[in-house]
N, C-alpha and C positions, 0 to 999 in steps of 0.2 A: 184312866190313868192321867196325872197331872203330873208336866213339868215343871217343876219349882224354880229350876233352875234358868227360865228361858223367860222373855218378857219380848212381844212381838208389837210394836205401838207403828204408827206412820202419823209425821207430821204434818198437817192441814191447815190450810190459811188464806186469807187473801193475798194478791200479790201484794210484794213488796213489804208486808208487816214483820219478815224477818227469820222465815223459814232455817234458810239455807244455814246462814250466820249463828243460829242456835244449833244446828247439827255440827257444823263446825266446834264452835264451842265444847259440845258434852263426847266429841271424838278425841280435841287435846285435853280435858279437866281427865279422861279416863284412862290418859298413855298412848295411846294410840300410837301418838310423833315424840319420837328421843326429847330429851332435854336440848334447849337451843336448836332444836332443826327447825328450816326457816318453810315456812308454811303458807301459801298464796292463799289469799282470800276467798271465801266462797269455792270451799276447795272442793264439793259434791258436783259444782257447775261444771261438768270437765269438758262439755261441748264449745265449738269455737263459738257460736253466734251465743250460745247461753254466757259466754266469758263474757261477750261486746256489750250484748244488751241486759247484763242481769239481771235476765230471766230464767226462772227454770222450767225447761220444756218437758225433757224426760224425767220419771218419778226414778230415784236410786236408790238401791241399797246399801247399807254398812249394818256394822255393826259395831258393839261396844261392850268391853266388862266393868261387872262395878261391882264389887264386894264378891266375888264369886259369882254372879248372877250373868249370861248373857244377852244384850237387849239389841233386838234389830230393829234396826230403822231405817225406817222408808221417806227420805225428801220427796214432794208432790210440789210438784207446779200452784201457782196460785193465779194464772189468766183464766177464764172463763172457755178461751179458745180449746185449751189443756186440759179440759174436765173429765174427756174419757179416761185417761192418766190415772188420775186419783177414783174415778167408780171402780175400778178395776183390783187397784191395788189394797182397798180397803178389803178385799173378801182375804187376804195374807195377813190382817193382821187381829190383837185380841183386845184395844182400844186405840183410841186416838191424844195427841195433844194439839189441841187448838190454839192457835196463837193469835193471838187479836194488839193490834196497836194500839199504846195507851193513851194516842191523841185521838187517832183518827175510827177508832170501835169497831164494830162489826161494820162489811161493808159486805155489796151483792154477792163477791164468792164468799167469803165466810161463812155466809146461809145458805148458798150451795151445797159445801165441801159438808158443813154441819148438818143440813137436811139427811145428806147421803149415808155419814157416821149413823145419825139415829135412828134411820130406816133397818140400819142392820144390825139394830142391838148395842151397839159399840156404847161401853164406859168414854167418859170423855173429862181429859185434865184440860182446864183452862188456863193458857199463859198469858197474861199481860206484859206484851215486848216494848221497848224500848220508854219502859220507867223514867231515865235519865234525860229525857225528852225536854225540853225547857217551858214546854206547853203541855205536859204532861196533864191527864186528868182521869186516872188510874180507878176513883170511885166510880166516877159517872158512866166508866165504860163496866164495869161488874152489872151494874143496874141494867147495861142496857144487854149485854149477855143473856142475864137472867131472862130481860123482855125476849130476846130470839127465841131463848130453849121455848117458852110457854107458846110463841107466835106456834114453834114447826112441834106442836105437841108431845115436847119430853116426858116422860114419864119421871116417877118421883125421886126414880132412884139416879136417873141424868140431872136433873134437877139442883141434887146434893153435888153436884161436881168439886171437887178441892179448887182454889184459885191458888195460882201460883205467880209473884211479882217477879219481873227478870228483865236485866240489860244484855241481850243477848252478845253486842259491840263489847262492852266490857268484863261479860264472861262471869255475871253474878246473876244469881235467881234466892228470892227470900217468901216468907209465906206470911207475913206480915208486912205492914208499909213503915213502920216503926223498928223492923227488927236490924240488924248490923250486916251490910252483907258482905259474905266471901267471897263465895264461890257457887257452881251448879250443885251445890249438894243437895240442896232442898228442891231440887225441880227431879234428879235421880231417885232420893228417898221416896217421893209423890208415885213416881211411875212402878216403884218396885209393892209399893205398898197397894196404889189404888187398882191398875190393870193385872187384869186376873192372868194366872199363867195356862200356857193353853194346854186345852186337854183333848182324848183321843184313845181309841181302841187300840194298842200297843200289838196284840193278839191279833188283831184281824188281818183282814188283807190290804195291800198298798193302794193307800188315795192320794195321789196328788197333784192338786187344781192349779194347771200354768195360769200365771195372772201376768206376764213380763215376759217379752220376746228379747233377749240381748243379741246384737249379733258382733261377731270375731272375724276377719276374713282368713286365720288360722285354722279356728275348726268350725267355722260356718256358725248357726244358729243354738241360743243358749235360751231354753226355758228356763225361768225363775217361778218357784212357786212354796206354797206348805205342805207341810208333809200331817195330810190332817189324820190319816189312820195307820196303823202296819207301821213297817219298816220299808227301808227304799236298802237297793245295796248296789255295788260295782256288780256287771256283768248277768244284771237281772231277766230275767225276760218279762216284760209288761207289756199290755195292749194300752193302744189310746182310744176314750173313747169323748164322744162330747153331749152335753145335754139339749144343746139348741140342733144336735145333728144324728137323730138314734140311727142311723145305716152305717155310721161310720164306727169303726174297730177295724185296727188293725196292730199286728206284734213286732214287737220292737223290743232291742235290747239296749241296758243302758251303760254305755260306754266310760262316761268318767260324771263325777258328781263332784260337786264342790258346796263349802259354807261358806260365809261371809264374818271373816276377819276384818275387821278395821276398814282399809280401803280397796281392799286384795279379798281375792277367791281362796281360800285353802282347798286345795284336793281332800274328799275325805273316802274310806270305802263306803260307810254307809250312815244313814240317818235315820232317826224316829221321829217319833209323835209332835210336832211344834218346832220345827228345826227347817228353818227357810233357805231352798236347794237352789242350786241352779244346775242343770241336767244335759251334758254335751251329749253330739251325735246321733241328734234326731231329727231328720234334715227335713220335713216339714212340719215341725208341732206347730200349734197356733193354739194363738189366747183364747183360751176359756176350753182345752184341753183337759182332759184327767187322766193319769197315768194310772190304770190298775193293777192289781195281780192278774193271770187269766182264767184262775179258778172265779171268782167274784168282781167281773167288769161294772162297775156301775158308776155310774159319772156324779158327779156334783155339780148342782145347781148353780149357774152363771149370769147375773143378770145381763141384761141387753144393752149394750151401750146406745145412750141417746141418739137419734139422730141428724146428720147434718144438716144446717140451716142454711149454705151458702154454696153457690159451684160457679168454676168458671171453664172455658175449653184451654187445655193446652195444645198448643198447635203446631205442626214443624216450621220452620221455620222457612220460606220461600221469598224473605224480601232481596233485592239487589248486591244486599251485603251478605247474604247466605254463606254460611260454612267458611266463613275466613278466621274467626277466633276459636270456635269451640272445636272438641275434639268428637263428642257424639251429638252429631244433628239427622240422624235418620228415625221415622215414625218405628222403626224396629229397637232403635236404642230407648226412645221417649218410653215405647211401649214397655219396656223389659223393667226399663227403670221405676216406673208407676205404680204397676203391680208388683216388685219387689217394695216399695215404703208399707203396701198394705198387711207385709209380717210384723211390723212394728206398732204401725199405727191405726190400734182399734177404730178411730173416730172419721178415718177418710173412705170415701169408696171412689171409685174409678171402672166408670162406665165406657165401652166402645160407643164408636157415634156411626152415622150412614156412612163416614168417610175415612178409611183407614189413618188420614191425618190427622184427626183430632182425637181426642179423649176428652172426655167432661168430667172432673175434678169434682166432688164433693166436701166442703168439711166445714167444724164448726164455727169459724172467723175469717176476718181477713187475714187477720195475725198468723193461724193454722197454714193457711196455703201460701202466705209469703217468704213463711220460714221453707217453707218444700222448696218453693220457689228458689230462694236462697242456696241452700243445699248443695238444690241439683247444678245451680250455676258455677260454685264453687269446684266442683267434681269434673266440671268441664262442659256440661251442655248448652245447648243451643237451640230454641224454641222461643215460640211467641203467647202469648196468654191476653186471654179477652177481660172484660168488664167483669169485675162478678157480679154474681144476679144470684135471688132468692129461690128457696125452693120452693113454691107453691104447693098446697093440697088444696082437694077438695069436698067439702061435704056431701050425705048421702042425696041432697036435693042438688047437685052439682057445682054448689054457691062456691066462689076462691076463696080459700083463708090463706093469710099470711105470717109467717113468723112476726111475734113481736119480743119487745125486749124492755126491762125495768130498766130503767136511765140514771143513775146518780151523778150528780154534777156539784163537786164543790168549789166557788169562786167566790174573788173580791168582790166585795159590794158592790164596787165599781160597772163590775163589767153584767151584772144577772140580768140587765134591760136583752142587752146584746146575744145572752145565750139562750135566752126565753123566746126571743124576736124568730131567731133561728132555728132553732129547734121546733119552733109551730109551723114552720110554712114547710119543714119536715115529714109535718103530719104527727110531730110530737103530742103528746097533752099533759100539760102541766097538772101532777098530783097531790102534791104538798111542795112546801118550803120553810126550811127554819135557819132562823141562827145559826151559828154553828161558829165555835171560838172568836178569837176580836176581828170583827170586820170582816168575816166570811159567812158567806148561805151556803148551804144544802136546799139544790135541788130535787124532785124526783116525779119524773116522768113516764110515761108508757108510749113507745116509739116502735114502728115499724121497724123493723132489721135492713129493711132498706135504705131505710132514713139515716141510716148512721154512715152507710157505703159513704167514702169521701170527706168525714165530716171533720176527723180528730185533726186535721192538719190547721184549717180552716180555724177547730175552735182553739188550739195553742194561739195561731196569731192573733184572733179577737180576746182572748187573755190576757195577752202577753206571757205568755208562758206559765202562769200562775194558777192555772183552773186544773182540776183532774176528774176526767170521765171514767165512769166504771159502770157496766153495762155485764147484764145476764138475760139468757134465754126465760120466758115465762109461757110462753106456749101459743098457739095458733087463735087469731082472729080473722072476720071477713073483713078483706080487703079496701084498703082505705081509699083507694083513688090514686090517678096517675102523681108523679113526682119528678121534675126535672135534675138531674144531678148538677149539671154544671150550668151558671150562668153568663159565661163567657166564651166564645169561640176559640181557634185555633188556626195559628198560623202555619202555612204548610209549605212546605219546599214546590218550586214548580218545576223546578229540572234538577240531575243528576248529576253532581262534580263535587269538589271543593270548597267550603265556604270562606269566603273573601270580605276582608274588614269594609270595603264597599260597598258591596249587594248586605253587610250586614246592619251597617252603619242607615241605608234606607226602610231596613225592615224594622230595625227597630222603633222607630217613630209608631209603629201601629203596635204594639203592646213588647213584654216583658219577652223574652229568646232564653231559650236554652241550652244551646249552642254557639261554640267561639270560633275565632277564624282558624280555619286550617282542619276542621272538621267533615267526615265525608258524611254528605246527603245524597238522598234518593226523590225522585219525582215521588210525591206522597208522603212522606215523611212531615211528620210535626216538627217544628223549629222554634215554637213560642206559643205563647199564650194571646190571643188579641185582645184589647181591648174594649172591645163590644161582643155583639152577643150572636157577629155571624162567622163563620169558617173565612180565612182569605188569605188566597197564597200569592206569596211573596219569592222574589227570585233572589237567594241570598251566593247564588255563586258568580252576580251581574258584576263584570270588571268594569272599572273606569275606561272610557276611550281613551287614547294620547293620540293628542295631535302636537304638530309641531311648534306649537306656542304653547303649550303646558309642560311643566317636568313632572316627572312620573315620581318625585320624590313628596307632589302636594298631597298623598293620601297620607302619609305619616302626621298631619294635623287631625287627622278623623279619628274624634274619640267615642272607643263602644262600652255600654252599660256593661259590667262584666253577667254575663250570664247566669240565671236561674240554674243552680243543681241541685235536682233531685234525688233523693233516697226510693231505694225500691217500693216502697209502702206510699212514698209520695206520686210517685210514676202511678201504682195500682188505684189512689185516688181519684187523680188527674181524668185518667183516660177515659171516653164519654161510651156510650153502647157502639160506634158502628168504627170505633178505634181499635189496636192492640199492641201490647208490649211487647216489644221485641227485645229475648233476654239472650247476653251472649257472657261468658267469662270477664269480657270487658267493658260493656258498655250496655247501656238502657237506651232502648231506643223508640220513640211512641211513634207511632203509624197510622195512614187509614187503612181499614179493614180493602177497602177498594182504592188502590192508587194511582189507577188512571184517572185523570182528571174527569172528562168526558163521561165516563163510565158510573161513574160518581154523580155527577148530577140527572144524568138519567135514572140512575135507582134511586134516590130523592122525589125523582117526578112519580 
């Protein structure tokens, strides 16, 4: 049985080429939002850090009508970090639209996200976003399309893909570069014409593959999935069972279902064949779940999500300023909160360690665990987090292989001496270089994933702001040799109090602080950055003496460098292997791992 009436696509991209903003687009051109209702930007982004940095972390659903037809659509992340995101949600849907930028062309996720489409059959419409570009070069990028599909061996019939031009910003898409444009009509007529509508044994018994954990803290956890065989109905009774787990079945009834209206759930009683559910009061489904009838349990095949290349320990928090800002700092809340993200998030794992205080974090970026990171600070925790470090394997002769990673780097001519310089003593190795529009190169490198730990902050400033890295996993090599992260020491608190524009005004002289007067330190605590290349603490809570010939009003002449602030991500660079971030609702704080002094340079020796 085919539903005509149903058109299932999810939108795929690199980041930043214009996802979101084309979803938006084809939700108002279809009705969705009244006449004159005033509409926020990037309105699929509804997470607060996806608002700040737009980015999109989780994949969402909507949906949309256009001539009678309903077409659901799936927004997917475009970081590298987000990948598991999009393997996941492609098994929900019955092709893809690609959207590639029409200055900047295929970039390392694009051939991810496009790998993964054509591994699984998937039709695939090509959009060229942001036409209206003033550097636009809308040919050159079809060409080089065409080169990906044949690189990740399309077949003939992904080959023929339709090209579709589109200003996603100003809400026009055309199928010619000459033709006049309106509106998204020709990017809707594309999708209803070329992706096929899904079909399905209407007769048989109920399949339906969760690929989306939503969760409510109304009615707890929401499966999203398709409904690929049967009927689903209110008040069913179904078993779940999973393909990567044959022991597991067990019966469950399903309490409330719902589709996907516009930007809203509609209640519905029941659904068929190609109709994308989302399944209340199932209090532990999990992705890659199958919902069956119980005469006919049989699961659907789930592929494996990749796995993580990066971990670091999260740890309680035990420095001097312990438990003053946050509201859960005990290893039983860390713990609860940890393995509660892993309903959500295919791509993280979280391991016990020998020490009921730590946990060891898995996932695929820095990006990935920053944003947890984030989150959970937001929510009120209080915990410290170490270096991340790579996950090593090992071959059957026992040799180390290490993750590596395709490097893209496009900058001013000016600065490629500078990112080339850097990038080798990385352990980088420079693989090609071209042109690339007036007065920029493309680089592209093969880099240890370690080599990158620390690096983006570093290559903005040797930019100047101007360069942009893009970076994907390519899979395990043996081990390239040791790597220093950081070429500079650290300045560290030597005692416990208050900082004072005097003990700050002498520290400063030996490198850049990140901390201002009136700040509280801890014996151990980081305070700056040195200027050479060994650790040395400084006493920044030392007051002036007054003696009776001085007035205590001469430190008001003492002028301090206004302090180094760092961003989270800048903190997670910063800090060197035997350091850790101390995260509180209020404040970042970097530390040694060992902050008795004493104690410290004995485990050195």
């Amino acid at each position: 049985m085919k539903r005509d009436n149903i058109r299932n696509i999810a939108i795929i991209a690199h980041v930043d080429h214009g996802k979101t903003t084309l979803v938006d687009e084809l939700l108002k051109q279809s009705g969705v939002f009244r006449t004159g209702q005033v509409v926020e930007e990037r309105v699929m982004d509804s997470n607060d850090i996806e608002k700040e940095r737009g980015i999109t972390i989780l994949s969402k659903n909507t949906a949309v009508n256009y001539k009678g037809i309903k077409i659901n659509i799936i927004d997917t992340p475009g970081h590298a970090d987000f990948g598991g995101e999009v393997e996941r949600v492609l098994k929900m849907v019955n092709g893809v639209v690609l959207v590639v930028d029409a200055f900047e062309g295929p970039m390392p996720q694009t051939k991810f996200v496009l790998k993964k489409a054509l591994e699984l059959r998937l039709p695939v419409i090509c959009c060229i976003n942001k036409i209206d570009r003033p550097e636009a070069r809308p040919k050159e990028v079809i060409d080089e399309v065409l080169d990906l599909l044949i690189d990740l061996d399309a077949d003939e019939e992904q080959l023929e893909c339709p090209f579709v031009f589109a200003s996603a910003k100003t809400g026009i898409a055309i199928l010619e570069l000459n033709d006049k444009p309106v509106s998204m009509e020709p990017l809707f007529e594309t999708i209803i014409d070329y992706i096929p509508a899904p079909e399905g044994d209407e007769e048989a018994g109920t399949q339906v593959l969760i690929s989306t954990i939503d969760y409510n803290e109304y009615v707890g956890r929401i499966g999203v999935g398709k409904v690929d065989n049967g009927t689903i109905r209110v008040n069913q009774d179904c078993v779940i069972v999973n393909h990567h787990d044959p022991d597991k079945s067990r019966k469950v009834k399903i309490s409330k279902l719902y589709e996907f209206e516009g930007l809203k759930k509609v209640e519905v009683q029941e659904a068929t064949v190609g109709s994308i559910v989302a399944i209340s009061g199932i209090a532990d489904i999990k992705i890659g779940d199958t919902l069956c009838s119980p005469e006919n349990p049989v699961a659907i095949p789930f592929q494996k999500i990749s796995e993580p290349t990066i971990s670091m320990n999260f740890i309680v928090n035990d420095s001097p300023l312990a438990g003053q800002e946050g509201k859960f700092v005990t290893s039983r809340h860390l713990r609860e909160r940890l393995f509660r993200e892993l309903n959500t998030d295919v791509s993280l794992r979280v391991e016990e360690t020998d020490t009921t205080e730590a946990f060891k974090v898995s996932g695929r970026g820095e990006l990935h665990l920053s944003v947890l990171i984030e989150n959970m600070r937001r929510e009120g925790f209080e915990f410290a987090v170490s270096k991340a470090e790579v996950i090593y394997h090992y071959d059957e002769n026992g040799h180390k292989l290490e993750p590596m990673e395709e490097c893209y780097v496009d900058v001013p001519d000016d600065y490629t001496g500078t990112v080339i310089q850097k990038l080798s003593t990385r352990k980088g190795e420079l693989k090609g270089m071209n042109s690339f529009g007036a007065g920029h190169t493309r680089l592209f490198f093969v880099i240890p994933s370690r080599g990158l730990i620390g690096y983006r902050g570093e290559f903005l400033t040797d930019t100047h702001g101007e360069g942009i890295i893009n970076t994907t996993f390519c899979g395990y090599e043996p081990y390239k040799g040791d790597l220093s992260y950081r070429s500079q020491g650290s300045l560290i608190a030597f005692e416990s109090g208050e900082a004072v524009t005097y003990g700050l005004f002498n520290a400063q002289e030996r490198g850049s602080l990140f901390i201002s007067a009136g700040d509280k330190v801890y014996a151990g605590m980081v305070v700056g950055q040195n200027g050479k290349t060994e650790d040395v603490e400084v006493n920044v809570c030392k007051k002036k003496q007054l003696t009776n010939t001085r007035s205590s009003s001469a430190d008001e002449a003492l002028r301090l460098v206004p302090p180094v602030e760092m961003s989270l991500e800048q903190c997670l660079e910063f800090i060197d292997t035997d350091e850790l971030l101390e995260v509180t609702p209020k404040s970042l704080r970097i530390r040694k791992k060992i902050l008795d002094s004493l104690m410290r340079k004995r485990s050195k020796r």
